[in-house]
C-alpha positions in Angstrom: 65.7 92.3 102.2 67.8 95.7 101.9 71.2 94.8 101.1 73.7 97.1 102.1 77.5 98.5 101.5 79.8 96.5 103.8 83.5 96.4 103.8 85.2 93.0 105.6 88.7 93.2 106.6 90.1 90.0 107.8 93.7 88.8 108.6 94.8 84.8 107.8 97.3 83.7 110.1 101.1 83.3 108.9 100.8 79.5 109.4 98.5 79.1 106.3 100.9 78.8 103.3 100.4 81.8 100.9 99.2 79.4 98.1 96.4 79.0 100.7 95.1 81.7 101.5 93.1 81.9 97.8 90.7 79.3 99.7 90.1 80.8 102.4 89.1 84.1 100.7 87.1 82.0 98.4 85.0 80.6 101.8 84.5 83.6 102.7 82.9 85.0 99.3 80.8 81.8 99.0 79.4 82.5 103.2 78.7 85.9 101.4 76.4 85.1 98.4 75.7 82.2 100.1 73.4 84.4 102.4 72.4 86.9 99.4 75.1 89.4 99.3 77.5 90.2 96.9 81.1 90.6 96.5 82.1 93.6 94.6 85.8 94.0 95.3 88.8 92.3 96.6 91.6 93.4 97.7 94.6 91.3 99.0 97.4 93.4 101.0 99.6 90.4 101.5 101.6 89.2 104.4 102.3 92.0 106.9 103.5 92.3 110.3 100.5 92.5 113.1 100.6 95.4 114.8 100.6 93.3 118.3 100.9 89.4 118.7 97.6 87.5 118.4 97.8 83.9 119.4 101.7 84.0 118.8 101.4 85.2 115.3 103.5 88.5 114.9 102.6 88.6 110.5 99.4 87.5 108.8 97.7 88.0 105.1 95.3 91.5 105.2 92.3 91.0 102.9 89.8 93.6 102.7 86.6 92.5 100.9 83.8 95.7 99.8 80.8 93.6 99.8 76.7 94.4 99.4 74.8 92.4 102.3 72.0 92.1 104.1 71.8 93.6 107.9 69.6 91.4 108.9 72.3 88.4 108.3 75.1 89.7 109.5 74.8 87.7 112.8 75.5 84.2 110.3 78.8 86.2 108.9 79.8 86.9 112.0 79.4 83.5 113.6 81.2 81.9 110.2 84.5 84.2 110.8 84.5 84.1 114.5 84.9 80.2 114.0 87.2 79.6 111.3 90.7 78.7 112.7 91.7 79.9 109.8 91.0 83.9 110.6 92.6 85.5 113.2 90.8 88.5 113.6 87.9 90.2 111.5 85.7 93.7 111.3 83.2 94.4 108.9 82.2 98.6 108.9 79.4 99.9 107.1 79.8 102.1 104.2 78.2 105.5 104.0 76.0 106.2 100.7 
């Protein structure tokens, strides 16, 4: 399998306590080598304010994740984010070599 260059942004809702938000960022990196990628940089903006309301959240925590993945499992990542209560929204983009 070809893994590629991936970056995962993701925002955590203001309702999970800061202290928190560590384990949620940690189930997402296990859902990634879990399914043979690999994480290669984290970075945590912090709590910011949403540019438009989302489920009655106006702020959430911004955490952008550069990751090396396989295409062909993207589909499994996908389904993981899109059903954790604890992500409000999520967009992975392909990096250009």
């Amino acid at each position: 399998m070809v893994n590629r260059q991936y970056e995962l942004g993701f925002i955590i809702p203001s309702n999970v306590a800061e202290s928190d938000t560590e384990t949620v960022i940690g189930a997402v990196q296990e859902w990634i080598e879990k399914n043979e990628g690999s994480v290669t940089k984290v970075d945590y903006w912090g709590r910011r304010r949403l540019a438009y309301p989302i489920n009655d959240f106006r702020e959430g925590y911004y955490v952008f994740v550069h990751m090396e993945y396989p295409t062909q499992r993207l589909g499994d990542l996908e389904h993981n984010l899109h059903f954790d209560e604890r992500i409000l929204r999520h967009l992975i983009v392909r990096l250009d070599e």
